[in-house]
GUZANU-383586 format. One record per residue: y, x, z of N, C-alpha, C, CB in turn; residue in one letter. Coordinates in steps of 0.001 Angstrom, whole numbers. Glycine has a CB too. Layout:
// residues N
((Y,X,Z),(Y,X,Z),(Y,X,Z),(Y,X,Z),'A')
...
//
This chain:
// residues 80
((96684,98990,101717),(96839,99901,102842),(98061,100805,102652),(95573,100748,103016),'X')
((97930,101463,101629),(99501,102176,100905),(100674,101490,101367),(99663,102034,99127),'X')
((100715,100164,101310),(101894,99444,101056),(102433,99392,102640),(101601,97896,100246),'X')
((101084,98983,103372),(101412,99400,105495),(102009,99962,105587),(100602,100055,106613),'X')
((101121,101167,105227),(101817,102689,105938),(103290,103199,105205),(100554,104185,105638),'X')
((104189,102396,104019),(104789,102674,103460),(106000,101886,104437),(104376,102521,102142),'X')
((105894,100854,105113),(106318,99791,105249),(106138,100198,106713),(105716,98592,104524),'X')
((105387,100891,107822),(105182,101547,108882),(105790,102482,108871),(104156,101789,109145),'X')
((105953,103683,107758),(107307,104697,107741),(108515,104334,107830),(107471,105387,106684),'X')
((108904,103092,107474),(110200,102792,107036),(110662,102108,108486),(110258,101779,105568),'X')
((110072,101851,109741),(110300,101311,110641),(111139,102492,111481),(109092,100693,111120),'X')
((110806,103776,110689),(111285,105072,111422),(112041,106224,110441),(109915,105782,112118),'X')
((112146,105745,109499),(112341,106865,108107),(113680,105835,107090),(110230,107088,106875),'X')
((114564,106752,106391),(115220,106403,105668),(114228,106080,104263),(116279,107335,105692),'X')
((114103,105154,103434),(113198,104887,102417),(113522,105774,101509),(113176,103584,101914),'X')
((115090,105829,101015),(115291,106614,99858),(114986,108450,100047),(116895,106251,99454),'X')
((115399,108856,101395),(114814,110493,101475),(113528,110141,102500),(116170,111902,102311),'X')
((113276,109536,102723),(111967,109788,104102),(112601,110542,105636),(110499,111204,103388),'X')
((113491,110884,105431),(114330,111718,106751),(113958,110610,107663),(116303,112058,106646),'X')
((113500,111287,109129),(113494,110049,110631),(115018,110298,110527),(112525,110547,112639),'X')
((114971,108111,110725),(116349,108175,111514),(116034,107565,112480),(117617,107619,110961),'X')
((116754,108508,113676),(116934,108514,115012),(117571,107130,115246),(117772,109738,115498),'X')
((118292,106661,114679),(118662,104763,115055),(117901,104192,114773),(119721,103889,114457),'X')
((117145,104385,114231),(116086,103417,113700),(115092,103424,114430),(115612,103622,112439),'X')
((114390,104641,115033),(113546,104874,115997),(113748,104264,117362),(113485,106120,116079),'X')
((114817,104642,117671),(115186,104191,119216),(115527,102985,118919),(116376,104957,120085),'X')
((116134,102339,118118),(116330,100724,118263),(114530,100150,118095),(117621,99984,116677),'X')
((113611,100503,117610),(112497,100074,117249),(111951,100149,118317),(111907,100597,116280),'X')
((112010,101119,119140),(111374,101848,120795),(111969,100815,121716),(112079,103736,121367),'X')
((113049,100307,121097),(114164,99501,122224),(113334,98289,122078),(116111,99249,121766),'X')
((113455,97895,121324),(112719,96441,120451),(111193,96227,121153),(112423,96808,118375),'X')
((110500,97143,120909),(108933,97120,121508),(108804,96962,122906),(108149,98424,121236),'X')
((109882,97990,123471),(109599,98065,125073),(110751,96750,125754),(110073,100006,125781),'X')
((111306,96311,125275),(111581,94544,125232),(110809,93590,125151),(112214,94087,124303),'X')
((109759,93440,123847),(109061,93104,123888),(107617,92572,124431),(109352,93387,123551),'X')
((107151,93886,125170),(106291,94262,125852),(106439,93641,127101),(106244,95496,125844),'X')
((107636,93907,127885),(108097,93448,128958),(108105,91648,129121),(109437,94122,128997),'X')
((108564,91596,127920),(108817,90120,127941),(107129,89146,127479),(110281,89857,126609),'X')
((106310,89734,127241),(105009,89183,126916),(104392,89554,128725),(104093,90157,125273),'X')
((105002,90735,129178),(103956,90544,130401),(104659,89868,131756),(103314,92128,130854),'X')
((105545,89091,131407),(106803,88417,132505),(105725,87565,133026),(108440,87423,131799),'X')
((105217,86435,133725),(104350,85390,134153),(105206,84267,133277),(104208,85174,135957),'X')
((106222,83862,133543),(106723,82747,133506),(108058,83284,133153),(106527,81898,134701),'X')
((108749,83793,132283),(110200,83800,131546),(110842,82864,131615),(110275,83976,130296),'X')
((111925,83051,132558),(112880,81961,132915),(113916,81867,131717),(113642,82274,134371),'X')
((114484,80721,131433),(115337,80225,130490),(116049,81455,129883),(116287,79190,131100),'X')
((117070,82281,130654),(118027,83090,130730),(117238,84581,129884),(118531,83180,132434),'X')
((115684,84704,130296),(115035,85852,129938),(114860,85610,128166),(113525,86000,130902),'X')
((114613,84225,128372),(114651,83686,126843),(115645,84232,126283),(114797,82211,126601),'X')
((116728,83882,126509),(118181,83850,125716),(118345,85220,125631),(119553,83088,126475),'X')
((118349,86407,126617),(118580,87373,126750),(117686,88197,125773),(118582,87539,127968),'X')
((116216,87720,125773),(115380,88615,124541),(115571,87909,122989),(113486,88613,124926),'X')
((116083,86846,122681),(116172,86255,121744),(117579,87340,121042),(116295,84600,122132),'X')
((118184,87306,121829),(119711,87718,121531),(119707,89088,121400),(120787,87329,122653),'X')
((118524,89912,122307),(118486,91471,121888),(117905,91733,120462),(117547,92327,122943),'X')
((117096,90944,120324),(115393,91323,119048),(116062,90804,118074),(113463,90355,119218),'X')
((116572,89391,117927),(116713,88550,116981),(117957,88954,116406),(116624,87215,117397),'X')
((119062,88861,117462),(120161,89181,117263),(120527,90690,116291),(120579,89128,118574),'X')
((120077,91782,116685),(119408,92985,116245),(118806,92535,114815),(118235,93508,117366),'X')
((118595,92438,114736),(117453,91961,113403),(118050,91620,112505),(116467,90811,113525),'X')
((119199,90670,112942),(120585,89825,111728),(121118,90758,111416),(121899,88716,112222),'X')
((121979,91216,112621),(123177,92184,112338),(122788,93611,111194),(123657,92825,114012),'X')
((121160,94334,111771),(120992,95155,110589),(120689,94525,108995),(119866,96015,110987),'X')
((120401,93417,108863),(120212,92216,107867),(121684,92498,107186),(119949,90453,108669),'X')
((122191,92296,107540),(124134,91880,107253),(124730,93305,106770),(125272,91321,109110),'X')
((124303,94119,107843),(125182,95604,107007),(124323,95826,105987),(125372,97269,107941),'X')
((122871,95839,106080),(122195,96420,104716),(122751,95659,103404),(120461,96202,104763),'X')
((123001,94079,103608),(123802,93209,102220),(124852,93929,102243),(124260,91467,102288),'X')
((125798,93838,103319),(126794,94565,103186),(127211,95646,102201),(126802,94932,104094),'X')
((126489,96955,102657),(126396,97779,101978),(125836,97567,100391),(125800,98496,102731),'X')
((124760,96992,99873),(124412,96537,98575),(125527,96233,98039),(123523,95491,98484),'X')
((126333,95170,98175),(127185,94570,97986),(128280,95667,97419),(127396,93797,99111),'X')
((128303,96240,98522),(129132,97568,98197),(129195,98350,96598),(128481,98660,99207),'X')
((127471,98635,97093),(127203,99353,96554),(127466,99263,94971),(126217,99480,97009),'X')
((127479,97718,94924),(126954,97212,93164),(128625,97164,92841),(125798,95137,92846),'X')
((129611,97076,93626),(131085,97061,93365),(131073,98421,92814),(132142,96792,94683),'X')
((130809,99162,93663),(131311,100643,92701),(130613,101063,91504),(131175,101999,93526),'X')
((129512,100826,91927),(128648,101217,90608),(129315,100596,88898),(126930,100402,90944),'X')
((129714,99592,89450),(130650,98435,88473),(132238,99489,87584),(131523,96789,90045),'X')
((132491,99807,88598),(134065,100838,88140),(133565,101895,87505),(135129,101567,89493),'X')
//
């Protein structure tokens, strides 16, 4: 249960201080109420597909990529 709610903060909270971050929130708010919409469509035409695939999914990579990014970074300097 610990590990949820640890893992439920972090959907809204920086891990290392706990501070809300406000990008993180509203992209998550963005994400849900996309979501939501797109589960109560009748019939999602092709285009609705592509269009929620490309918001959620797409979203999902790109913060994927800067977080390596940054690691990446990170372990360079730590190195000097």
């Amino acid at each position: 249960m610990k590990a949820f709610l640890k893992w439920l903060a972090g959907l809204f909270s920086n891990p290392e201080t706990g501070a809300v971050s406000h990008s993180k929130v509203w992209a998550n708010v963005a994400c849900a109420v996309m979501t939501i919409k797109f589960i109560l469509l009748p019939e999602p035409a092709i285009d609705v597909w592509w269009a929620f695939g490309s918001m959620v999914g797409g979203y999902a990579l790109i913060r994927r990529g800067i977080a390596a990014a940054q690691q990446i970074g990170g372990s360079k300097n730590a190195d000097q």
